[in-house]
N, CA, C and O atoms as a Maestro MAE file, in Angstrom:
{
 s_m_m2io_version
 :::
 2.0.0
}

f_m_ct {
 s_m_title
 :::
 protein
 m_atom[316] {
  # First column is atom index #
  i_m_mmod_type
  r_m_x_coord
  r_m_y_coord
  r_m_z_coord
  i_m_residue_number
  s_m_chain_name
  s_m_pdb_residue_name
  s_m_pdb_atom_name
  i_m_atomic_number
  :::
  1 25 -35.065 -3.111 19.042 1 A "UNK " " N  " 7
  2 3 -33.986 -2.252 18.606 1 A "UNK " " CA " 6
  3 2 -34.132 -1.980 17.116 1 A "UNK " " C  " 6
  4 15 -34.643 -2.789 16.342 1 A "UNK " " O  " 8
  5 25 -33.790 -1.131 16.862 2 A "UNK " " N  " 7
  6 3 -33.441 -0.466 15.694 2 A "UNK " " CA " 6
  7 2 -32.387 -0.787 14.840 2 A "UNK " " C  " 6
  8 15 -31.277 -1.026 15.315 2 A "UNK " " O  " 8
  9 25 -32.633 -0.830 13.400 3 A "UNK " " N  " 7
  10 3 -30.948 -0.798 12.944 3 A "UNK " " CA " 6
  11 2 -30.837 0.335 12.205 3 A "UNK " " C  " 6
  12 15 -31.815 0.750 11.584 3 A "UNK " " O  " 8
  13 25 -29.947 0.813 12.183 4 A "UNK " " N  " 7
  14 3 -29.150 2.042 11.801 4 A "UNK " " CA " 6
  15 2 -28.783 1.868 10.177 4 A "UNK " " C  " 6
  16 15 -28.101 0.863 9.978 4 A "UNK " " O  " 8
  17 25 -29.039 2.498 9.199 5 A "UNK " " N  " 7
  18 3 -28.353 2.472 7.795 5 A "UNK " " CA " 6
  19 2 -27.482 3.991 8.082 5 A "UNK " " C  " 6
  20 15 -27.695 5.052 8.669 5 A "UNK " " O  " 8
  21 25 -26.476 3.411 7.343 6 A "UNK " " N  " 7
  22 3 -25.504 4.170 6.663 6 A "UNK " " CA " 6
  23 2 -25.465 4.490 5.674 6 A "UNK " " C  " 6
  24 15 -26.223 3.694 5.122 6 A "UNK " " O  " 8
  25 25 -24.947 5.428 4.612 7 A "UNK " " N  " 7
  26 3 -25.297 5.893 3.336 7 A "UNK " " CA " 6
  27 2 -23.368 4.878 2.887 7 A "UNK " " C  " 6
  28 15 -22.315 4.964 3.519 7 A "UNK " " O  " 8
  29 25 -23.656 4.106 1.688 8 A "UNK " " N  " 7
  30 3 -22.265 3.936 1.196 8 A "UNK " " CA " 6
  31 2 -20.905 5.005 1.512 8 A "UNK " " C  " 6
  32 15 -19.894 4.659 2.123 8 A "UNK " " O  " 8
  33 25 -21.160 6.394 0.928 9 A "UNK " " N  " 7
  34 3 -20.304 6.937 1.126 9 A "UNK " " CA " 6
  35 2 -19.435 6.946 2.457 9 A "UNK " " C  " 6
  36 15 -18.206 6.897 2.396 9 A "UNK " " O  " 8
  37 25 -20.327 7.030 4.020 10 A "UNK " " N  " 7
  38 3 -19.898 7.098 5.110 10 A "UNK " " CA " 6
  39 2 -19.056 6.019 5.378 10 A "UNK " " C  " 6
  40 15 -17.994 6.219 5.969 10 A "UNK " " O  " 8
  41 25 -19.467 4.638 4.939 11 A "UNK " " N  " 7
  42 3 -18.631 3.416 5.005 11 A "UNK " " CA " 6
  43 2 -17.667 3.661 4.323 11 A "UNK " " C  " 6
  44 15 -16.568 3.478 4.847 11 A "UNK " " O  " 8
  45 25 -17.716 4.084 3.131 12 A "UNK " " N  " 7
  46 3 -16.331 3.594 2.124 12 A "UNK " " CA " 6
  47 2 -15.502 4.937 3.258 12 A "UNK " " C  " 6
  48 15 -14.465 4.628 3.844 12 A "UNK " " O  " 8
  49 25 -16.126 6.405 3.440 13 A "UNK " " N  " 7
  50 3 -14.944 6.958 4.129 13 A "UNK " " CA " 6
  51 2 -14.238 6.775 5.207 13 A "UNK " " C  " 6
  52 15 -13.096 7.173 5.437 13 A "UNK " " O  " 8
  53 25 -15.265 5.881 6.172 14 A "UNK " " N  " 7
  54 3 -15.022 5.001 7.403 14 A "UNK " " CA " 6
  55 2 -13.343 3.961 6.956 14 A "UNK " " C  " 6
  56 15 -12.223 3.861 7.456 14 A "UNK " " O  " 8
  57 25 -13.917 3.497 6.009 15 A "UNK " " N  " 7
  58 3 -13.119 2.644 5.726 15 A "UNK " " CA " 6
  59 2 -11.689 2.824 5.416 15 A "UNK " " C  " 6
  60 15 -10.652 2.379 5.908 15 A "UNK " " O  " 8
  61 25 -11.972 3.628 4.433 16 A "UNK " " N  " 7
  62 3 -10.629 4.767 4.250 16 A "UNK " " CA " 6
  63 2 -9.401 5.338 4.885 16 A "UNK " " C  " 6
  64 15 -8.207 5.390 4.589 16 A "UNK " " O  " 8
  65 25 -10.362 5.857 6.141 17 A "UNK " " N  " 7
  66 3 -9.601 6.391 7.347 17 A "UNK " " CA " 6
  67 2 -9.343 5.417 8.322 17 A "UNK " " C  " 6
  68 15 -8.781 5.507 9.414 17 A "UNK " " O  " 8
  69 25 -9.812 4.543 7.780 18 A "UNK " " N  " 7
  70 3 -9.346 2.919 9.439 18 A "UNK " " CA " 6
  71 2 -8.121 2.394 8.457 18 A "UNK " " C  " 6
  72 15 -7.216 1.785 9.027 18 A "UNK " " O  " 8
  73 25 -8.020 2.583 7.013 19 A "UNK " " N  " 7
  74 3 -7.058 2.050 6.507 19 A "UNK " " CA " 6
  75 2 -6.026 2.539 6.455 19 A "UNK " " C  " 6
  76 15 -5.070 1.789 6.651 19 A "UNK " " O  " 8
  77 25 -5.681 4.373 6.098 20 A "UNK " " N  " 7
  78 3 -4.787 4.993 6.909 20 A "UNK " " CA " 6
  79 2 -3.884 5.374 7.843 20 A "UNK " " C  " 6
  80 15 -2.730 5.783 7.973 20 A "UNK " " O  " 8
  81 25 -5.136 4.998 8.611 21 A "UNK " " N  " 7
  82 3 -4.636 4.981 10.351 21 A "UNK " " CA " 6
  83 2 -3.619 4.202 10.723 21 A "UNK " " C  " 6
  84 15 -2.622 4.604 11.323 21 A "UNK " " O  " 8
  85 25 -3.909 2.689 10.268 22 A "UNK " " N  " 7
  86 3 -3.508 1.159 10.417 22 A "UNK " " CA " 6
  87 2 -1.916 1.749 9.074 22 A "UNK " " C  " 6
  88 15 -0.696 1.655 9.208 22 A "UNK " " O  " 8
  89 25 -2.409 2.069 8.416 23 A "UNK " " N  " 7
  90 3 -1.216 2.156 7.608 23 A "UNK " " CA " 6
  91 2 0.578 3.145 8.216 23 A "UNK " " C  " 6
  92 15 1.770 2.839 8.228 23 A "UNK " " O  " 8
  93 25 -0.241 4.359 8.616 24 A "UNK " " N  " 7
  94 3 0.322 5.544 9.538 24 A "UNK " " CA " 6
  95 2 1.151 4.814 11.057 24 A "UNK " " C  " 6
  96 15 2.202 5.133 11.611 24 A "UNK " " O  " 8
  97 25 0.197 3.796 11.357 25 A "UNK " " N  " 7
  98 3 1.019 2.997 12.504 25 A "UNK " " CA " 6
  99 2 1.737 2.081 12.075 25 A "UNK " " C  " 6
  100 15 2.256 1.775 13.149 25 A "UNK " " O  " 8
  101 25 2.194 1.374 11.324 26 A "UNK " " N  " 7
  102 3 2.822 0.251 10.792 26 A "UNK " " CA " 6
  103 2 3.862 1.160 10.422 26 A "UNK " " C  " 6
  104 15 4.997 0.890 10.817 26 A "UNK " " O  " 8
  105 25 3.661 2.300 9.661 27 A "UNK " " N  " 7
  106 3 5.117 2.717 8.841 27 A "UNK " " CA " 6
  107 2 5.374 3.356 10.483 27 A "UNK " " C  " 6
  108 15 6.501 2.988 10.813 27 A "UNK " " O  " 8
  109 25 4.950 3.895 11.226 28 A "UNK " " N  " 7
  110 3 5.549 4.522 12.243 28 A "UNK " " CA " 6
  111 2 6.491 3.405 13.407 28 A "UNK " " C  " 6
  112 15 7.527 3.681 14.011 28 A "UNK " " O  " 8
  113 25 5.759 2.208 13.430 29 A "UNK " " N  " 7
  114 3 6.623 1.556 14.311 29 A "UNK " " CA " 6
  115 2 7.230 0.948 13.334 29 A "UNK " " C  " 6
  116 15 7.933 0.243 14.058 29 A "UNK " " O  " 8
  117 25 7.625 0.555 11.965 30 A "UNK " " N  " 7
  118 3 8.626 0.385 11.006 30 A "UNK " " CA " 6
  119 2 10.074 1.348 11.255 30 A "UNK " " C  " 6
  120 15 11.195 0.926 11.540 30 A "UNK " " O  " 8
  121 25 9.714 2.523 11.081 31 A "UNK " " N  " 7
  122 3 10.608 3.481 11.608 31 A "UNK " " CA " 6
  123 2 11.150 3.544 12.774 31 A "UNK " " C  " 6
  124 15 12.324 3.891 12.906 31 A "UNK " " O  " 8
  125 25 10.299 3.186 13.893 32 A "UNK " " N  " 7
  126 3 10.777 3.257 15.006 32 A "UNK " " CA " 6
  127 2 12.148 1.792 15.510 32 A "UNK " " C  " 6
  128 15 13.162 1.845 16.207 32 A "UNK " " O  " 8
  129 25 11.435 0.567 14.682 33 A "UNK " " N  " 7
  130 3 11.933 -0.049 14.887 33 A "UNK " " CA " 6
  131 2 13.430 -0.452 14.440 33 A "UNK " " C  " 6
  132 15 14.281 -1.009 15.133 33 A "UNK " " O  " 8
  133 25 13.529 -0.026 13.096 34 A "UNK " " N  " 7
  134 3 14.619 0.276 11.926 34 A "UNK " " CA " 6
  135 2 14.471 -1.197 10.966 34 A "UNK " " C  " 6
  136 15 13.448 -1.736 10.543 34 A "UNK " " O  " 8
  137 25 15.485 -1.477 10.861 35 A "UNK " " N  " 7
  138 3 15.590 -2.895 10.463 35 A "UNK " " CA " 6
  139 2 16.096 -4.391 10.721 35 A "UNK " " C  " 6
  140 15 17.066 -4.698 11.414 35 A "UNK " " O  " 8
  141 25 15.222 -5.291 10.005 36 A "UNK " " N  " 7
  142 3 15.576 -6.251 11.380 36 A "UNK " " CA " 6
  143 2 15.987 -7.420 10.801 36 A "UNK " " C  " 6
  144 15 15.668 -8.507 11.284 36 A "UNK " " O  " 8
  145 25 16.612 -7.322 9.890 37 A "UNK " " N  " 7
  146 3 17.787 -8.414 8.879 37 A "UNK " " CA " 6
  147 2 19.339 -7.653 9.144 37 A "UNK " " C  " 6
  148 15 19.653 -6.469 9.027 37 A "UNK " " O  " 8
  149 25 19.861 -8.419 9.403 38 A "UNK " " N  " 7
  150 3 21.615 -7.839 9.394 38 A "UNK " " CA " 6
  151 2 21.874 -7.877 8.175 38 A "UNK " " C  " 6
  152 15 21.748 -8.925 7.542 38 A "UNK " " O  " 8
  153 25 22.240 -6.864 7.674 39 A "UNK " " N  " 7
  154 3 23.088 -6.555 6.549 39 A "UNK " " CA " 6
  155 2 21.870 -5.232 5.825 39 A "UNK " " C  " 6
  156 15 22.302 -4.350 5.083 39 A "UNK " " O  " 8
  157 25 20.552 -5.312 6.158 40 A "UNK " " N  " 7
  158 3 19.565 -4.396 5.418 40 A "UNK " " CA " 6
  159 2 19.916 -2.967 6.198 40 A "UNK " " C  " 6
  160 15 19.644 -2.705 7.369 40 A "UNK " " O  " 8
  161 25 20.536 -2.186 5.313 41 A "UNK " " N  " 7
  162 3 20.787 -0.368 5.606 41 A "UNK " " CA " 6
  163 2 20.760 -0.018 4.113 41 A "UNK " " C  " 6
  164 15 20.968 -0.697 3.107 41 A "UNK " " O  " 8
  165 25 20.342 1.630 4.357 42 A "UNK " " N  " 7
  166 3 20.494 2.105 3.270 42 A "UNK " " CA " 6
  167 2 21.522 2.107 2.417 42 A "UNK " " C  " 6
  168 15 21.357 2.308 1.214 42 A "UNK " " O  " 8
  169 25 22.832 1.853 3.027 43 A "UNK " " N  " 7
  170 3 23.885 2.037 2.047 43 A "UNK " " CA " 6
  171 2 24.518 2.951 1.842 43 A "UNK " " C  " 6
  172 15 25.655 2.863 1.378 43 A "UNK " " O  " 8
  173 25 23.659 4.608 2.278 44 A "UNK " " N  " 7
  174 3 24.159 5.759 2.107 44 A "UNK " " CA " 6
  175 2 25.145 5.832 0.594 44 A "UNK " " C  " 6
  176 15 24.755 5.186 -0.379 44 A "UNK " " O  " 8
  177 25 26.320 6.596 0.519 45 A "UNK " " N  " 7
  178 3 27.057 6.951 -0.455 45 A "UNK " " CA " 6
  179 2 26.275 7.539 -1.390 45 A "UNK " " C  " 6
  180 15 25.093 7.854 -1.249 45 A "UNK " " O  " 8
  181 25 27.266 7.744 -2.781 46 A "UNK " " N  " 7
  182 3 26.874 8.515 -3.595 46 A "UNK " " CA " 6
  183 2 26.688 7.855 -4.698 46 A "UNK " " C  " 6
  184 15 26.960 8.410 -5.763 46 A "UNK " " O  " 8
  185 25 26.166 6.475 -4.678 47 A "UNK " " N  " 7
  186 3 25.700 5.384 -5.640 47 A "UNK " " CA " 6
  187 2 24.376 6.045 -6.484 47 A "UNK " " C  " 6
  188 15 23.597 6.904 -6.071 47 A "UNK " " O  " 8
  189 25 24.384 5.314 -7.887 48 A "UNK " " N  " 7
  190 3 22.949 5.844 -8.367 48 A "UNK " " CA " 6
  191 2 21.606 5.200 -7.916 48 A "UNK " " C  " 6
  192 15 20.438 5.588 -7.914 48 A "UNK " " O  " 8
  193 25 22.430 3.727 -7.422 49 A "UNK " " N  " 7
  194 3 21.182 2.887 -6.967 49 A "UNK " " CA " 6
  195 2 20.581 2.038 -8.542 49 A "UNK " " C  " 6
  196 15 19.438 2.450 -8.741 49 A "UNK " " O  " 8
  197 25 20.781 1.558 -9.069 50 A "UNK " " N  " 7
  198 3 21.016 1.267 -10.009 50 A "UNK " " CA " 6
  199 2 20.197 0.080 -10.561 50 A "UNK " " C  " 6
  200 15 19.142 -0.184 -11.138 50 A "UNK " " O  " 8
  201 25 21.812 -0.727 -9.806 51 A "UNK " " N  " 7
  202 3 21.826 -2.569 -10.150 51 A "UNK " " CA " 6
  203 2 22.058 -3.048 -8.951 51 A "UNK " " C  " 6
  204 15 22.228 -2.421 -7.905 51 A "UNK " " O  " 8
  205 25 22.061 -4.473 -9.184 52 A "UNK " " N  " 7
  206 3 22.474 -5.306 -7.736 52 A "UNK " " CA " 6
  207 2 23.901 -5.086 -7.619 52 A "UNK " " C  " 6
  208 15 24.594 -4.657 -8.542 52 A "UNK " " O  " 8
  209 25 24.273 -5.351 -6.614 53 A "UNK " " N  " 7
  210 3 25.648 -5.176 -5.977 53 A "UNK " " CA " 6
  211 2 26.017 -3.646 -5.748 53 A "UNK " " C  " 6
  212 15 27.190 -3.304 -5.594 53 A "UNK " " O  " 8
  213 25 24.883 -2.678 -5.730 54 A "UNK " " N  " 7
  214 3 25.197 -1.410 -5.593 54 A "UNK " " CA " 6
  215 2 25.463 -0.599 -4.145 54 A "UNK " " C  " 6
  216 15 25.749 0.577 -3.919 54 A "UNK " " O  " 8
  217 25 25.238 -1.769 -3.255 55 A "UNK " " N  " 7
  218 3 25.064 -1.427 -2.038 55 A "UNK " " CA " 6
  219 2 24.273 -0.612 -1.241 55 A "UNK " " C  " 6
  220 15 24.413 -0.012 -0.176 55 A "UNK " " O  " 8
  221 25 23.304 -0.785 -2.164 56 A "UNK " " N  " 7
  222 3 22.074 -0.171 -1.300 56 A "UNK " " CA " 6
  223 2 20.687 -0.915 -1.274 56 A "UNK " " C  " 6
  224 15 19.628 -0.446 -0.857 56 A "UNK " " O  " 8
  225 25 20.956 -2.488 -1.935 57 A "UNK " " N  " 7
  226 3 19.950 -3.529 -1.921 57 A "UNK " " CA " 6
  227 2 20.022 -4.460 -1.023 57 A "UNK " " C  " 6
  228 15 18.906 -4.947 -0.845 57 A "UNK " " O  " 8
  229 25 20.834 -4.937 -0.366 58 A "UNK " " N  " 7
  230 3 21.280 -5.410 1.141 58 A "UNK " " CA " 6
  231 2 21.526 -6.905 0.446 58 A "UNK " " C  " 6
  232 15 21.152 -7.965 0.949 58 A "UNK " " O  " 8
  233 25 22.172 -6.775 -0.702 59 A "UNK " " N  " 7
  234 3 22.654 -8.340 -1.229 59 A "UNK " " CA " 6
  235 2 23.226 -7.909 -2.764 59 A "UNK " " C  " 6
  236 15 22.844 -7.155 -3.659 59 A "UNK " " O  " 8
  237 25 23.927 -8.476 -2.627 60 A "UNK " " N  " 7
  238 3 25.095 -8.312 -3.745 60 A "UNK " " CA " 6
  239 2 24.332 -9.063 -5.077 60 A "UNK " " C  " 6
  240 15 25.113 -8.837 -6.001 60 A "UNK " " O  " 8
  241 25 23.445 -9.669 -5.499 61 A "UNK " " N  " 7
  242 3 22.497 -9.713 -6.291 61 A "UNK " " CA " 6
  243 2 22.685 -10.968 -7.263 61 A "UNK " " C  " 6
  244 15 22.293 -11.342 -8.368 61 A "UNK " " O  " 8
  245 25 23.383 -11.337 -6.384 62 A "UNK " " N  " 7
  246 3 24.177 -13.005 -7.075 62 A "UNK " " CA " 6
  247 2 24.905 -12.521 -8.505 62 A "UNK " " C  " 6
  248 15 25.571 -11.497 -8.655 62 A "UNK " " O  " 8
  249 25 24.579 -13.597 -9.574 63 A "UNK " " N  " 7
  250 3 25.441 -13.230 -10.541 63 A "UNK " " CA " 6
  251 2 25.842 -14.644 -11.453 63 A "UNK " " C  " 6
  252 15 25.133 -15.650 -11.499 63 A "UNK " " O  " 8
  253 25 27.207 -14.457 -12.191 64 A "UNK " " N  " 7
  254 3 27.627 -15.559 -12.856 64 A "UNK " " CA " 6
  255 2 28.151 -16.934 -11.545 64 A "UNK " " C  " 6
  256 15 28.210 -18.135 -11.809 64 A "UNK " " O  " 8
  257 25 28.467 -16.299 -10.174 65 A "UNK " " N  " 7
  258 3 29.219 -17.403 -9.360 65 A "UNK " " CA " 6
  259 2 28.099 -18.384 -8.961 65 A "UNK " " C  " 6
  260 15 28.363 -19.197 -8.076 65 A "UNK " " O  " 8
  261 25 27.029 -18.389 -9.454 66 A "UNK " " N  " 7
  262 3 26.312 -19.638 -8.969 66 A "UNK " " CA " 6
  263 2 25.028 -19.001 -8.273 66 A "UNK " " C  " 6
  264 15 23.982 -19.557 -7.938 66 A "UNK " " O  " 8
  265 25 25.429 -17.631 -8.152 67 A "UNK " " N  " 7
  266 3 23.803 -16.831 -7.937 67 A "UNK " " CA " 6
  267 2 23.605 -16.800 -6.203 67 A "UNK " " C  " 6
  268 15 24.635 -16.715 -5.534 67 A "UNK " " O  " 8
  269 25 22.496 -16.859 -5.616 68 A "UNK " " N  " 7
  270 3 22.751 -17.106 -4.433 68 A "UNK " " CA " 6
  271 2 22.631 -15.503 -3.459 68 A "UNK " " C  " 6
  272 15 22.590 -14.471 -4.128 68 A "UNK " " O  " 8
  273 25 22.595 -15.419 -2.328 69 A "UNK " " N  " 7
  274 3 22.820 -14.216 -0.959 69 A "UNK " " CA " 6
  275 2 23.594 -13.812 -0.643 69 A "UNK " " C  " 6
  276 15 23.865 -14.213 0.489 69 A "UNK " " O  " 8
  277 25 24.360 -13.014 -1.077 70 A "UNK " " N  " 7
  278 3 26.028 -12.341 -0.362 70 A "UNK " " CA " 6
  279 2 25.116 -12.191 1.370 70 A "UNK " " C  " 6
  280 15 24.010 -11.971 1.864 70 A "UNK " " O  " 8
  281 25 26.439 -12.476 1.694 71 A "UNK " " N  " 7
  282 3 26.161 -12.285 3.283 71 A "UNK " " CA " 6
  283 2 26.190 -13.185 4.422 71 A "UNK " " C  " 6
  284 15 26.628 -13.033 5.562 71 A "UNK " " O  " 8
  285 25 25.457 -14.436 3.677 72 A "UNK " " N  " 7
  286 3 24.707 -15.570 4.063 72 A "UNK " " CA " 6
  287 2 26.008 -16.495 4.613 72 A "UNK " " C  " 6
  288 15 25.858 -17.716 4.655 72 A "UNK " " O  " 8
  289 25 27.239 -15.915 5.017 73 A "UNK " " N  " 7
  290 3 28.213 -16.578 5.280 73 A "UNK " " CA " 6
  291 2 28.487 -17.664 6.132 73 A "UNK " " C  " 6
  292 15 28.284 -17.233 7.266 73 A "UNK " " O  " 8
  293 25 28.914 -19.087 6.212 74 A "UNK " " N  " 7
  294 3 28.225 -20.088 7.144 74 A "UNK " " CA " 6
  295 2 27.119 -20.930 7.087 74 A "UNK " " C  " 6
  296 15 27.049 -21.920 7.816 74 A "UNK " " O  " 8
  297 25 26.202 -20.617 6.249 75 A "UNK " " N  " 7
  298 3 24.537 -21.394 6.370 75 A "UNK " " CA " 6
  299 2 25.164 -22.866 5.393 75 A "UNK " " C  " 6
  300 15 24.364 -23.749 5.083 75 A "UNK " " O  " 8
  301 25 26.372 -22.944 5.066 76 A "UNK " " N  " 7
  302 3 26.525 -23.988 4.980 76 A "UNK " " CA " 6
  303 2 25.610 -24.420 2.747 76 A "UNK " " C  " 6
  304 15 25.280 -23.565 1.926 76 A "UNK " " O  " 8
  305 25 25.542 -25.876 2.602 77 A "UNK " " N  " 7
  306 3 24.913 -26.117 1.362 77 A "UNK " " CA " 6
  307 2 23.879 -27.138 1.628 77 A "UNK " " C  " 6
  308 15 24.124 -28.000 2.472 77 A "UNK " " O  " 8
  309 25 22.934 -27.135 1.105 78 A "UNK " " N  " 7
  310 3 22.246 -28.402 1.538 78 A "UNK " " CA " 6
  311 2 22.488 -30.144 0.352 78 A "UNK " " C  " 6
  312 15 22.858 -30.429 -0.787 78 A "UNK " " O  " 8
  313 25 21.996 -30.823 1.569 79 A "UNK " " N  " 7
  314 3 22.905 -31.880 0.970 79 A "UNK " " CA " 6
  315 2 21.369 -33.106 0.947 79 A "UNK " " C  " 6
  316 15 21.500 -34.252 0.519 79 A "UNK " " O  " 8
  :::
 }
 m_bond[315] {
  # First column is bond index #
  i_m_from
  i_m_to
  i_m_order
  :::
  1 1 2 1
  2 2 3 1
  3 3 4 2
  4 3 5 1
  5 5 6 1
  6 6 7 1
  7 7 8 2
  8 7 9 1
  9 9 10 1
  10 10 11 1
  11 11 12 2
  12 11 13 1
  13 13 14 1
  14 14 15 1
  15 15 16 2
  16 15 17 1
  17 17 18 1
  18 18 19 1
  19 19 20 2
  20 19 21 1
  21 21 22 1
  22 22 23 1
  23 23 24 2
  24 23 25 1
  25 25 26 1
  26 26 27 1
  27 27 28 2
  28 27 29 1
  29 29 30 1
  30 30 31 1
  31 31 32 2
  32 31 33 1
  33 33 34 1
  34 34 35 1
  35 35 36 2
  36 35 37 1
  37 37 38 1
  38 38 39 1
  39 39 40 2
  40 39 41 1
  41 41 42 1
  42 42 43 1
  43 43 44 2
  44 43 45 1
  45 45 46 1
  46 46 47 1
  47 47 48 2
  48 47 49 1
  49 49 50 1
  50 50 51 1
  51 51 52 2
  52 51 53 1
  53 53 54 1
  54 54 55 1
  55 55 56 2
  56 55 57 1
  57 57 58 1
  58 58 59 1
  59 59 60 2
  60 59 61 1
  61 61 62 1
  62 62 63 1
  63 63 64 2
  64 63 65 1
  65 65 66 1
  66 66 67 1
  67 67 68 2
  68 67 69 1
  69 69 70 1
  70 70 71 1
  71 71 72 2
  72 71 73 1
  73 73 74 1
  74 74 75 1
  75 75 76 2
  76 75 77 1
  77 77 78 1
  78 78 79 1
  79 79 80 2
  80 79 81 1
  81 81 82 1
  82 82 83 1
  83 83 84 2
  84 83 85 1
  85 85 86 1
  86 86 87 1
  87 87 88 2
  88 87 89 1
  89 89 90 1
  90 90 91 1
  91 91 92 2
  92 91 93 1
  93 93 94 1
  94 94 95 1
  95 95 96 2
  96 95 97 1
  97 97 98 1
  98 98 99 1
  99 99 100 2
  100 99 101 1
  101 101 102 1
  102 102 103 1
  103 103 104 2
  104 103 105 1
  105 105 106 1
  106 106 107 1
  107 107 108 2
  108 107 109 1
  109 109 110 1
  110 110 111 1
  111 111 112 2
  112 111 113 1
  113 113 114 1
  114 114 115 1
  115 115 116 2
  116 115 117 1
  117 117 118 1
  118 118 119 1
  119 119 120 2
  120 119 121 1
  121 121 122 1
  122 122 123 1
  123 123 124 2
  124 123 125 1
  125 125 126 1
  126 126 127 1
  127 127 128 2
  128 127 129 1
  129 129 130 1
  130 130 131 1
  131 131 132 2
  132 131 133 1
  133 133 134 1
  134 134 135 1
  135 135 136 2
  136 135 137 1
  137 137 138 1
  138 138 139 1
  139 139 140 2
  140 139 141 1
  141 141 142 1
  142 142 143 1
  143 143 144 2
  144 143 145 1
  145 145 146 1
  146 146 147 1
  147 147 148 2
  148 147 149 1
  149 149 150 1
  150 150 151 1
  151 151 152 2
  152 151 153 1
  153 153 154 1
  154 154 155 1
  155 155 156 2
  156 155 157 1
  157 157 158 1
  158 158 159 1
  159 159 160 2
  160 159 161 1
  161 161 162 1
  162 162 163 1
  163 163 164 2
  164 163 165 1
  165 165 166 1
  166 166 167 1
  167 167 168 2
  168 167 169 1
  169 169 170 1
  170 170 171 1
  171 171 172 2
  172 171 173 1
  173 173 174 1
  174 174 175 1
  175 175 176 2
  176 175 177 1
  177 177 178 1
  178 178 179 1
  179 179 180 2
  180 179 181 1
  181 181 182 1
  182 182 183 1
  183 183 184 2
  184 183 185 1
  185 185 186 1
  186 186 187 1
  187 187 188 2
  188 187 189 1
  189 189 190 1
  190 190 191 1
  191 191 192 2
  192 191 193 1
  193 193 194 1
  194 194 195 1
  195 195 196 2
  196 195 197 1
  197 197 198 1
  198 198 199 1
  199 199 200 2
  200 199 201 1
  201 201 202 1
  202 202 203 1
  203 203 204 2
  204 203 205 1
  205 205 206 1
  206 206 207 1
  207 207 208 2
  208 207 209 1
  209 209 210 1
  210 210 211 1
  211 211 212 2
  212 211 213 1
  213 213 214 1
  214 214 215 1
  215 215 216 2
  216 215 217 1
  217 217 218 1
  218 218 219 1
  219 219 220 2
  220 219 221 1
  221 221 222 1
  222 222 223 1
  223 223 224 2
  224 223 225 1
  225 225 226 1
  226 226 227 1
  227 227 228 2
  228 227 229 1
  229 229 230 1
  230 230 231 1
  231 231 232 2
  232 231 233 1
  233 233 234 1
  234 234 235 1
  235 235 236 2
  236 235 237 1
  237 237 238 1
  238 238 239 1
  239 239 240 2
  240 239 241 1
  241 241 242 1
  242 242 243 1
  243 243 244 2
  244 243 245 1
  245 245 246 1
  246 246 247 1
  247 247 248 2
  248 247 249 1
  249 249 250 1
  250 250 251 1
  251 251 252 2
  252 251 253 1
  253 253 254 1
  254 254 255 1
  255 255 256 2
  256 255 257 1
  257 257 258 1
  258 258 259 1
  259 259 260 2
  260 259 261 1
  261 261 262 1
  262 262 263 1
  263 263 264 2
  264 263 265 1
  265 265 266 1
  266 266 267 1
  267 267 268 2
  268 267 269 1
  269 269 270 1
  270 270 271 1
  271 271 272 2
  272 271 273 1
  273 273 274 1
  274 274 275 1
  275 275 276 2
  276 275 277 1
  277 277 278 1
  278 278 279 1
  279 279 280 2
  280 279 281 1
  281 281 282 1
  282 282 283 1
  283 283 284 2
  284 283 285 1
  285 285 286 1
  286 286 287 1
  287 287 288 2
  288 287 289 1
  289 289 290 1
  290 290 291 1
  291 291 292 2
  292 291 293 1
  293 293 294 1
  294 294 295 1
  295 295 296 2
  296 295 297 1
  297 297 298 1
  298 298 299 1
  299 299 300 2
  300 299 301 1
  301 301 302 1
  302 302 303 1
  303 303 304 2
  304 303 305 1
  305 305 306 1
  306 306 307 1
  307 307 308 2
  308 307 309 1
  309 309 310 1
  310 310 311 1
  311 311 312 2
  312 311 313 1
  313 313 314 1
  314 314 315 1
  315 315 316 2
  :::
 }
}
């Protein structure tokens, strides 16, 4: 048997387009799927998007109360 050369270019464009592809399907079943943390949505409104607690980061962004996950209601403290 024979082996076959390729010129670099054909690989790197090979490569290119397998990385695309793979990319094009991930965001597509991303989309399809939506999101898959409770509390992660856009937020919609007419916010600038800003800072934390703007409601469109899917966590209130802690702060002076000790910092921490808005949301996380129940998980309790560890001890």
């Amino acid at each position: 048997m024979t082996s076959r050369q390729h010129s670099p270019f054909v690989l790197l464009t090979a490569f290119v387009l397998l990385l695309a592809a793979m990319f094009g399907a991930a965001y597509a079943v991303g989309a399809a799927v939506g999101p898959v943390a409770p509390g992660m949505h856009d937020g919609g409104g007419s916010g600038s998007g800003t800072g934390p607690g703007d409601g469109r980061t899917g966590h209130d962004g802690g702060g002076a109360d000790g910092g921490g996950m808005g949301g996380m209601h129940g998980m309790g403290t560890a001890r």
